[in-house]
DONU-664134 format. One record per residue (C-alpha): residue number from 1; residue in one letter; x, y, z. Coordinates in Angstrom, 3 decimals. Layout:
# DONU-664134
+-----+----+----------+----------+----------+
|   i | aa |        X |        Y |        Z |
+-----+----+----------+----------+----------+
| NUM |  a |        X |        Y |        Z |
...
+-----+----+----------+----------+----------+
# end
This chain:
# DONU-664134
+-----+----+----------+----------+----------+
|   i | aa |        X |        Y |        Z |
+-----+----+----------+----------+----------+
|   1 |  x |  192.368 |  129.669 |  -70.055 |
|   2 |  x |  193.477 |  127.511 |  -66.954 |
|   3 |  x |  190.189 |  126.831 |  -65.519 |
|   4 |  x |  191.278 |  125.962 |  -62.220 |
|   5 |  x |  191.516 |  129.633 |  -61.420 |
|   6 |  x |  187.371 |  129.461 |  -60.978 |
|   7 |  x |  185.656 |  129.845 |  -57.898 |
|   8 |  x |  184.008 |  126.864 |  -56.149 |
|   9 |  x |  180.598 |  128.604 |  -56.918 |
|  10 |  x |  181.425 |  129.623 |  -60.569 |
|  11 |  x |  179.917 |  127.885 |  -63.549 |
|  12 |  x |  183.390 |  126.900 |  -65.777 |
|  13 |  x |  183.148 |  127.643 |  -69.274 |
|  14 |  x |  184.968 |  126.932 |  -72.363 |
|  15 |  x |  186.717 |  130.496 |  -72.207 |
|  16 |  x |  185.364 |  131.901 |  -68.821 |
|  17 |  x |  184.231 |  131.363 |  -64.943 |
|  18 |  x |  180.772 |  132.634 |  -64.781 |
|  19 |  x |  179.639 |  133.486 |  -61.660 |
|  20 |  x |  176.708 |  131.645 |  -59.805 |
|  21 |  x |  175.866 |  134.402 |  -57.247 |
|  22 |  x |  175.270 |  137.342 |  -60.079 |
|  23 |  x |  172.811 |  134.759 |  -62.480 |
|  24 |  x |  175.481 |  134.468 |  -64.724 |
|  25 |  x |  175.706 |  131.099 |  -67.710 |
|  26 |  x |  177.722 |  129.705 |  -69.769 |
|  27 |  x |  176.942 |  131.719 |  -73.383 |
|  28 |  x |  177.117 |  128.722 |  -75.867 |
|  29 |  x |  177.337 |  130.389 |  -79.095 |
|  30 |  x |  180.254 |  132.424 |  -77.631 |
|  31 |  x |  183.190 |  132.787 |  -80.141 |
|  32 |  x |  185.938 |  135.084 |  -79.149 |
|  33 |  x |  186.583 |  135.984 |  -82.274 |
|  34 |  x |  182.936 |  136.863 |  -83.112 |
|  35 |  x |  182.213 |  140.089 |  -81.669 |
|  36 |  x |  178.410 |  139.161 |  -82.466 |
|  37 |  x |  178.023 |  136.450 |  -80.119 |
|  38 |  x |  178.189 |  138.935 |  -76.680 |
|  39 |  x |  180.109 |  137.909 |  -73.521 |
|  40 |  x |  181.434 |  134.799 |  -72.576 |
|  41 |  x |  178.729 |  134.900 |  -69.523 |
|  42 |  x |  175.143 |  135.600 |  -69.962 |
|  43 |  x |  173.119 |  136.959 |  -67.092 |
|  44 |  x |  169.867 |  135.546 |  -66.375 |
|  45 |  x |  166.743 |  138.208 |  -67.145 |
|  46 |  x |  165.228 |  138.364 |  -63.729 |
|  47 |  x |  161.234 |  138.309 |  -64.768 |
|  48 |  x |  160.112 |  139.947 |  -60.843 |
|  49 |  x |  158.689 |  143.144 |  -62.135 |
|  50 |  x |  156.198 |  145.792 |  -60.322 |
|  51 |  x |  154.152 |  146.597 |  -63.698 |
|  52 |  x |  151.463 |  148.687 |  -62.240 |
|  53 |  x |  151.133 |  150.399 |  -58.726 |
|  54 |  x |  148.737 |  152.811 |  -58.068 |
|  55 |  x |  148.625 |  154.389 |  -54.359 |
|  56 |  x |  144.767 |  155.299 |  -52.970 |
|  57 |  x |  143.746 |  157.159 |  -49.721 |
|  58 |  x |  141.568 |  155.303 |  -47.463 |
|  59 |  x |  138.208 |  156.704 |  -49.389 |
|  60 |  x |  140.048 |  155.757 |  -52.575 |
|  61 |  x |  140.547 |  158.809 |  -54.019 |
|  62 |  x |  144.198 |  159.517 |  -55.348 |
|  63 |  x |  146.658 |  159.684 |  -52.359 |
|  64 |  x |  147.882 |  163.068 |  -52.232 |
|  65 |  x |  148.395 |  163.460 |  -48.799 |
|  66 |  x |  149.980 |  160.957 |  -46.006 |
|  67 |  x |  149.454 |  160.870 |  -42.241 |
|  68 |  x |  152.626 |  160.608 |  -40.784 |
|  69 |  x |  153.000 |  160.928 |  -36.871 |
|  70 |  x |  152.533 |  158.867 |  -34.437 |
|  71 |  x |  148.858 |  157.880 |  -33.316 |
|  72 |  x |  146.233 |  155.772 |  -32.311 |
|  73 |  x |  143.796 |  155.398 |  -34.994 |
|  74 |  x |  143.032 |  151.875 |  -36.678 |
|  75 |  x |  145.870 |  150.095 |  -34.004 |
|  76 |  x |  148.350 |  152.724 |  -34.357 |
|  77 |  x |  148.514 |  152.424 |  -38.246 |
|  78 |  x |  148.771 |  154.984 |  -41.508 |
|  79 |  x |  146.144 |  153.253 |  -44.011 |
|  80 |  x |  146.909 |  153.293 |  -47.396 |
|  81 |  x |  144.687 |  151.271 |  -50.126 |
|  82 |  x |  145.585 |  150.960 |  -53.396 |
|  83 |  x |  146.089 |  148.663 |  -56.779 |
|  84 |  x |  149.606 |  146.488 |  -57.658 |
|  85 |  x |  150.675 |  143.770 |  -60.037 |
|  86 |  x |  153.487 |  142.440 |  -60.183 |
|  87 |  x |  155.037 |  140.008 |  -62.713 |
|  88 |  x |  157.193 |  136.816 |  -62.492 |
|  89 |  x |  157.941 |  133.214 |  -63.223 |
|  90 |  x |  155.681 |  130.820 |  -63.118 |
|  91 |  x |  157.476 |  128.351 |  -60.169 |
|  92 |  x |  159.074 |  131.753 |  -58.633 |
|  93 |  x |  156.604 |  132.404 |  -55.092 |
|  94 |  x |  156.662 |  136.799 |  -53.785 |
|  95 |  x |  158.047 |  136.330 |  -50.542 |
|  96 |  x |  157.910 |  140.197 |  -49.215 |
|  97 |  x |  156.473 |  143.383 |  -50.529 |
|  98 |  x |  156.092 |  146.576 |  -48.229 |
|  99 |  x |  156.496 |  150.200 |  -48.971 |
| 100 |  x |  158.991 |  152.658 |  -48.294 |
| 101 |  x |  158.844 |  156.720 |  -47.305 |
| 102 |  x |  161.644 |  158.434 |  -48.368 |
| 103 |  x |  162.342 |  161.941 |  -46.947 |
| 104 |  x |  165.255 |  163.845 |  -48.504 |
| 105 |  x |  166.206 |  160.871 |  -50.655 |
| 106 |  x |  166.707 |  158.565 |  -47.538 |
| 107 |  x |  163.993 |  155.862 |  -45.845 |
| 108 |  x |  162.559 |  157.278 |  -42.928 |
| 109 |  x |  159.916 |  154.211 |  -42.346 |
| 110 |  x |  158.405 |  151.573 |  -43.936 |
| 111 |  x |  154.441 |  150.284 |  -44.370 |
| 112 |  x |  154.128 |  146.776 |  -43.867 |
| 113 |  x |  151.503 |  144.912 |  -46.263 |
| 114 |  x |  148.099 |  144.401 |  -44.993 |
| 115 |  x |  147.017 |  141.168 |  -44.070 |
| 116 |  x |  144.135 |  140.853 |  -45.862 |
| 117 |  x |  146.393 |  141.327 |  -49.123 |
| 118 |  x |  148.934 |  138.530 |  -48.061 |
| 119 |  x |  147.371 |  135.472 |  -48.936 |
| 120 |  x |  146.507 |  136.998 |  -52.426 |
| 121 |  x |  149.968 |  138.206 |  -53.095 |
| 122 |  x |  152.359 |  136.878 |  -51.059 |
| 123 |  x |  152.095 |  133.452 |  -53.112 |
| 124 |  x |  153.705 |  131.089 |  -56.155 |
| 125 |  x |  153.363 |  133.726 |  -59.643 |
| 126 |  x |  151.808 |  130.594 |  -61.718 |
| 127 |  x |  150.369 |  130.167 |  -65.013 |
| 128 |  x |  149.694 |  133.717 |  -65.218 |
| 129 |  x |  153.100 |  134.558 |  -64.019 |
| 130 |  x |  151.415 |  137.211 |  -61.839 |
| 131 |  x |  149.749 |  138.325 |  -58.418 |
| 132 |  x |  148.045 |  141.156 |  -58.222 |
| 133 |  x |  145.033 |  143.452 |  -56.134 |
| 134 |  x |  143.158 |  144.716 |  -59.025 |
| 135 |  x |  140.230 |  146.553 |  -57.140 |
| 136 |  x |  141.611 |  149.307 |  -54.593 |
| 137 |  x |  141.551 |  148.196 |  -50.917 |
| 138 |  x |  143.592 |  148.630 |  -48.336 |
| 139 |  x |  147.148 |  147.705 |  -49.461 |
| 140 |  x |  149.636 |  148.903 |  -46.990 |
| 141 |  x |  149.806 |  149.993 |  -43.579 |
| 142 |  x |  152.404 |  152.569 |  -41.894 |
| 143 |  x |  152.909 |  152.067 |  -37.803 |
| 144 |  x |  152.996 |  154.824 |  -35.519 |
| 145 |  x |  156.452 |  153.922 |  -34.335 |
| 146 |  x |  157.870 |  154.402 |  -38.083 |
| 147 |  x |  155.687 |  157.311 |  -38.776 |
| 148 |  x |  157.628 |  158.994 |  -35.915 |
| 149 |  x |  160.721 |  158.884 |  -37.973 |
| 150 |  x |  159.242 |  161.722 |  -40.360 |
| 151 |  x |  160.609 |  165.024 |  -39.804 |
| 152 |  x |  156.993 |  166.742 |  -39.053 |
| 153 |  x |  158.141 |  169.864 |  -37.626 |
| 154 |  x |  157.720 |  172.159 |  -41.322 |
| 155 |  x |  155.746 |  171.677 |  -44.496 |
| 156 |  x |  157.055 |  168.688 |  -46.842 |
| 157 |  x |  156.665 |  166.167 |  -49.135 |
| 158 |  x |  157.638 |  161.934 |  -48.969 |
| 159 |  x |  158.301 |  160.022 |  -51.841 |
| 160 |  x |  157.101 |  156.643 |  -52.144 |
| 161 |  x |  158.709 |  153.338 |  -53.343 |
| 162 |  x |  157.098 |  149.772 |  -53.413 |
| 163 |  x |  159.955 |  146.795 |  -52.934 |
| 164 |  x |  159.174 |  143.481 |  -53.590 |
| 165 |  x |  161.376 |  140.396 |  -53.367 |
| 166 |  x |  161.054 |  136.670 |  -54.621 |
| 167 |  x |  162.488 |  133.593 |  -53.901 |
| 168 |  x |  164.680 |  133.263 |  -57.320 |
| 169 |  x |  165.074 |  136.835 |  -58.406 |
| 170 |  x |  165.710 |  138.530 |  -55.126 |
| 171 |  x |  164.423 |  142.810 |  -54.828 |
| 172 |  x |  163.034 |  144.648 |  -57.730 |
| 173 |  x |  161.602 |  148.697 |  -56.446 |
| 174 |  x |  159.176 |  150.870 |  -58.324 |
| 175 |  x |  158.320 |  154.266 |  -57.577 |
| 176 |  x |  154.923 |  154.925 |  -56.287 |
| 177 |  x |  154.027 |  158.910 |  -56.370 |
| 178 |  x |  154.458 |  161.037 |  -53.149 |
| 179 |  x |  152.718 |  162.924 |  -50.667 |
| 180 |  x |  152.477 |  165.669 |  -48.570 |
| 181 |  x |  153.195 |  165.171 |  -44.812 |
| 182 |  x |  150.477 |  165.907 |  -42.482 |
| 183 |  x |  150.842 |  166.008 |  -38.538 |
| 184 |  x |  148.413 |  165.573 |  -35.715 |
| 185 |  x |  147.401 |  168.644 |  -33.525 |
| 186 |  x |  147.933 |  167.460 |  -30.391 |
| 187 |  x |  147.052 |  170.599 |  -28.433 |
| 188 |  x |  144.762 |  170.172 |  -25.698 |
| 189 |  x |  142.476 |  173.346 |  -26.662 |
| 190 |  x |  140.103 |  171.478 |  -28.395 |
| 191 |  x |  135.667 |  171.204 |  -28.416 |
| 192 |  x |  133.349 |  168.742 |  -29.112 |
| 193 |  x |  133.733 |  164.504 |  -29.417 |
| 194 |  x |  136.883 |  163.785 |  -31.288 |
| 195 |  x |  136.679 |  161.687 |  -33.518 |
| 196 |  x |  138.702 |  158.207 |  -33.506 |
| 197 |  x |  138.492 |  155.608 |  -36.428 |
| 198 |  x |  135.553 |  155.941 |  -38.095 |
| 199 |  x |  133.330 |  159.231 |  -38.679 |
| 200 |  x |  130.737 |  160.434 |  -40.684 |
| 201 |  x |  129.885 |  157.813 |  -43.579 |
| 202 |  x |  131.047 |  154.430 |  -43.203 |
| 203 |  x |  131.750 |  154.855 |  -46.892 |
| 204 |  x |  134.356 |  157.583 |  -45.738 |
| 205 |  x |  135.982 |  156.164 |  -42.598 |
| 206 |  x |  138.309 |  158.990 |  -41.116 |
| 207 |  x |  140.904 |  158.128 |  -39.208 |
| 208 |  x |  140.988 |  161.022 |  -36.375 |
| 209 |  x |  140.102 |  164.442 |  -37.397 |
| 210 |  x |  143.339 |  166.197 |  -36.204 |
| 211 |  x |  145.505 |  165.768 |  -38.943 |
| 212 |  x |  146.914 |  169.566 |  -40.320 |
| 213 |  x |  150.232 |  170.601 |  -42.321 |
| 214 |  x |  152.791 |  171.361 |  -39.955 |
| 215 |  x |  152.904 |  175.083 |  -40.998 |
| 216 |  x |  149.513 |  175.303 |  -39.909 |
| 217 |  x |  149.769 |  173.639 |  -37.187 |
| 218 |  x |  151.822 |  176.669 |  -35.392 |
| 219 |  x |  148.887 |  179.098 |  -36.484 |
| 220 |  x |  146.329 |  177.275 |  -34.861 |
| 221 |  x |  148.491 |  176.702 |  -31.791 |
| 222 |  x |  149.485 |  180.413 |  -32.093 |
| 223 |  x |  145.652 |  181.167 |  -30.559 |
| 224 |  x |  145.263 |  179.374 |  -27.305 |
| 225 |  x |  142.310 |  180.946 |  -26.650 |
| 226 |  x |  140.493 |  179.090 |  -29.510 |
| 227 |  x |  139.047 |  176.000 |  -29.042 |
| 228 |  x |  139.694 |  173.652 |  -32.555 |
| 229 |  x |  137.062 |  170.893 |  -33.782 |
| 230 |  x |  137.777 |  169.074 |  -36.895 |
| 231 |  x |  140.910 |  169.870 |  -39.048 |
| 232 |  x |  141.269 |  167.116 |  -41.566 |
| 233 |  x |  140.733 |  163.262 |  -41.304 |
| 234 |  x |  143.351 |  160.615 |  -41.997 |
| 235 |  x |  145.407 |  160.983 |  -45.251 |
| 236 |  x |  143.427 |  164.205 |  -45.909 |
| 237 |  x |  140.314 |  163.862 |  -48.671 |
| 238 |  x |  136.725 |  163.638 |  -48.052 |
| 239 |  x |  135.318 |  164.434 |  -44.600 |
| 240 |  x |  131.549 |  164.321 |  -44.798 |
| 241 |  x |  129.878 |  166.419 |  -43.379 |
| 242 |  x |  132.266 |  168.946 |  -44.214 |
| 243 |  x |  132.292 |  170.346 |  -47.745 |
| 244 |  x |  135.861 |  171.613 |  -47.186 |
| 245 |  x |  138.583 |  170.416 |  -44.720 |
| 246 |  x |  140.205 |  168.094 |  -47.599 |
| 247 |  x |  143.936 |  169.738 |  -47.392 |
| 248 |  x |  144.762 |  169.784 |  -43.438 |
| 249 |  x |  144.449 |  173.894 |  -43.572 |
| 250 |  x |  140.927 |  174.319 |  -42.877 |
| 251 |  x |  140.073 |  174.282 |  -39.008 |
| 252 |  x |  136.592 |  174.377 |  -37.156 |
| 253 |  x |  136.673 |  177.112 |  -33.967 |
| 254 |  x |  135.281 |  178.326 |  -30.997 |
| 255 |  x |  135.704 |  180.624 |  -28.176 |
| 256 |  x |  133.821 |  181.863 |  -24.997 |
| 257 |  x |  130.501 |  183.830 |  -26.619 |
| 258 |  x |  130.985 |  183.174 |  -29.974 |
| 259 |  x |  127.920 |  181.404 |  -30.263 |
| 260 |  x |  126.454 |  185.914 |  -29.429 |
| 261 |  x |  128.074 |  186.600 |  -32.628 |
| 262 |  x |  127.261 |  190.316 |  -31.824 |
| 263 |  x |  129.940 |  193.363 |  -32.357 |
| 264 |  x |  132.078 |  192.102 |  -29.133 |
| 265 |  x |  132.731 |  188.683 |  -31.129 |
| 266 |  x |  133.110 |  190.589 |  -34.068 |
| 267 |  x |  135.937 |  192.610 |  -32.668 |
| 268 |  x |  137.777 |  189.116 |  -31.511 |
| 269 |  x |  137.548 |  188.020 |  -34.934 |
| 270 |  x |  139.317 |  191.385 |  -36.951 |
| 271 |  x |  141.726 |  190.864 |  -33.956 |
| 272 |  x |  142.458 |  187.235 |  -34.676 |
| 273 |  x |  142.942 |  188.985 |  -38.881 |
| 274 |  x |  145.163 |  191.644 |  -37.403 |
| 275 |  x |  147.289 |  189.586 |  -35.260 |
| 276 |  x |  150.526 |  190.481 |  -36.474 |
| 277 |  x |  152.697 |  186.991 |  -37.036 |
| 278 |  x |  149.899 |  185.075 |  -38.526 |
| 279 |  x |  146.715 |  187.653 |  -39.002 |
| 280 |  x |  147.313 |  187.120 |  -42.752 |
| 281 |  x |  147.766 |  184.030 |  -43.015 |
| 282 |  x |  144.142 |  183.484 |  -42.423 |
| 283 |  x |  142.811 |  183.878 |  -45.587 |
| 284 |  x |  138.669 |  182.894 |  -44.816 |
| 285 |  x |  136.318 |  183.040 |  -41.668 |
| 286 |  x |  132.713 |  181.719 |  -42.168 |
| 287 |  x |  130.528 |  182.743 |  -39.773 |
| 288 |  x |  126.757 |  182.546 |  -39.644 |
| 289 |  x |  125.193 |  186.238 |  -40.156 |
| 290 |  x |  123.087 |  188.529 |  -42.042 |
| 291 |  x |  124.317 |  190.795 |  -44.778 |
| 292 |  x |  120.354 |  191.420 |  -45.925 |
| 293 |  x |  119.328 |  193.182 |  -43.375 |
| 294 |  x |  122.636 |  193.857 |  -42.154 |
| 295 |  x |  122.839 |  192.482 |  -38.695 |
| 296 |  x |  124.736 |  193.578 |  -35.428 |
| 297 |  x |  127.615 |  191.212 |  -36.132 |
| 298 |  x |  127.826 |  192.682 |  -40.322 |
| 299 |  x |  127.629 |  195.712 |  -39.142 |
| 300 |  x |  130.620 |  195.590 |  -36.708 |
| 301 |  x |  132.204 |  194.572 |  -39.214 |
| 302 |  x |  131.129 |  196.744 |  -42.330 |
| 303 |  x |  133.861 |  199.047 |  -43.675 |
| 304 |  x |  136.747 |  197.848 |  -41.178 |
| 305 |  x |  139.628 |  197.259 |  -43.038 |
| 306 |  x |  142.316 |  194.991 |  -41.671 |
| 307 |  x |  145.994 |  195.868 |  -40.799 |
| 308 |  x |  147.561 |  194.133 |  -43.918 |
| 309 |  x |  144.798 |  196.202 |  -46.284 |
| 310 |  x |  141.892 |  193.494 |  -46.747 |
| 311 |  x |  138.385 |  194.687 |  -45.785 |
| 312 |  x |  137.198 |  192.907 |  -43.100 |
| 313 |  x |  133.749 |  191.855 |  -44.765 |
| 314 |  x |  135.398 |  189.834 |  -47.474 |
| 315 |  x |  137.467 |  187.878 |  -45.207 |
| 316 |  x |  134.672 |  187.048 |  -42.845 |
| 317 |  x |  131.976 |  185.415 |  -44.756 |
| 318 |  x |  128.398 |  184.874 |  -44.134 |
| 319 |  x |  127.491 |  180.922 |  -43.898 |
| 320 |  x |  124.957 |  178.867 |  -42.757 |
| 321 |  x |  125.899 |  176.169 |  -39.960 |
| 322 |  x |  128.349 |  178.260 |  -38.338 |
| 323 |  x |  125.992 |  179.542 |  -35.452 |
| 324 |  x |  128.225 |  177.821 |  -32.918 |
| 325 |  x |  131.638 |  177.405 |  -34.457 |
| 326 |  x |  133.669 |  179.463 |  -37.217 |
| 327 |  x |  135.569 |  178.022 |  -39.616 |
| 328 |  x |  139.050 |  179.222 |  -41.157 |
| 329 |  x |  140.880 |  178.116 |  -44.000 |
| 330 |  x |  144.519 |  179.324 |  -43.640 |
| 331 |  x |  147.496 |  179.764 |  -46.423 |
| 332 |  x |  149.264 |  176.504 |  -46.190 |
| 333 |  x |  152.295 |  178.471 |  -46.363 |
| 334 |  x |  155.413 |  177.389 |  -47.706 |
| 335 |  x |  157.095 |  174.173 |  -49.448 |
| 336 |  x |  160.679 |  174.865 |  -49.829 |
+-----+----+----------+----------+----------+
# end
């Protein structure tokens, strides 16, 4: 082989130019004539690995559901805790690691890592030939301005990918899960304090309490004469007080006399279930009454049935704290 044919930055070989830039050597027990010995260039095994990634929501429970519009909560930013390690050699040092949101196979935005995580991670692999966040925390965070690159406007889900890069073995990606989009409510028919970063339990900080899947988003702004209180907090998951309101389809309401809850709010209810683009969508109303003795409210509603053939009284269910607000839980709808 005429070995001045090789690149400045190739390595030259007995039989071969191995190139520098793709972490190729010189394979010394290469024999041409040996089939068994491989190539004439070995490649370098890159040792940057993400060996274990799991994604949390800010309560950390699983992450099954991922604020993504633009907002004001926490400095404008998506929380997301979690758990990574990540593998490499022992003089390499993790120079980046973020996390990407991919929408119909493409990135629409990326979460930059926290900074309480950086000093921990972002750091030389050592002894251990590892960094990792072994207790869930926060781990990422997603700014408003990317989160307005999600298409919000129907039901949908994001895949997740965590990319890290080193200093000698460049990007490695691993895929993290996905979630389902949620969208802020930004209506201005709204009652009560809204919430902003933290609410109920500090052990369950919220985020807002506006977040809802965008299909049920155009139901609730479908009834402008229904004032909305909390829909679901950041991320979705646990919303103390609330039993319910996990999913972003479950909505707290109120409109002028409701708090009477006598036949005449009884008949604005079975109109709200008979309304005929998203009547039956609405799939449960609590509402604090009396089935024993049957009240004036039960019995304005006893033996109605609805237009789509439900009966009124098992739609509209008797519950305690709902003197001075109703709450609905409405089909998600679709996730084509």
């Amino acid at each position: 082989m005429n070995l001045r044919c090789c690149l400045p930055d190739h390595q030259v070989c007995d039989e071969c130019c191995c190139d520098n830039a793709r972490d190729e050597f010189c394979n010394l027990d290469y024999n041409p004539n040996d089939p068994d010995t491989g190539r004439c260039c070995k490649t370098r095994e890159k040792k940057l690995k993400i060996t274990q990634v799991q994604l949390r929501d800010i309560d950390d429970g699983p992450l099954i559901w991922l604020s993504a519009a633009e907002h004001p909560y926490y400095g404008g930013n998506t929380r997301i805790h979690g758990t990574i390690t990540i593998k490499g050699g022992k003089q390499d040092v993790l120079q980046s690691l973020e996390l990407e949101i991919l929408q119909n196979n493409a990135v629409v935005a990326t979460a930059k890592l926290a900074k309480g995580v950086k000093d921990t991670l972002l750091t030389k692999f050592g002894a251990d030939e590892e960094v990792k966040i072994g207790k869930s925390q926060l781990l990422f965070e997603l700014p408003s301005a990317e989160a307005a690159n999600v298409d919000g406007s129907k039901n949908g889900f994001l895949a997740l990918r965590v990319k890290a890069r080193s200093k000698d073995d460049g990007e490695v990606e691993q895929q993290a899960g996905g979630a389902v989009i949620l969208v802020r409510y930004t209506a201005g028919n709204r009652y009560g304090n809204r919430d902003a970063a933290n609410c109920g339990k500090s052990k369950y900080p919220c985020g807002g309490d506006d977040w809802v899947l965008p299909d049920v988003k155009k139901v609730l702004e479908h009834f402008p004469d229904n004032n909305w209180g909390d829909i679901s907090n950041m991320n979705g998951g646990k919303f103390p007080p609330h039993a319910g309101h996990v999913s972003g389809n479950e909505a707290d309401g109120h409109f002028a006399g409701y708090n009477e809850r006598n036949a005449a709010v009884a008949k604005t209810i079975i109109g709200h279930l008979n309304d005929s683009t998203y009547g039956s969508r609405i799939t449960k109303v609590l509402v604090t009454y009396s089935r024993k003795p049957c009240d004036k409210f039960c019995k304005a509603i006893k033996g109605v049935q609805l237009a789509d053939g439900r009966m009124a009284s098992e739609v509209i269910r008797p519950a305690s704290g709902h003197g001075t607000h109703f709450h609905w839980s409405v089909d998600p709808g679709s996730f084509g």
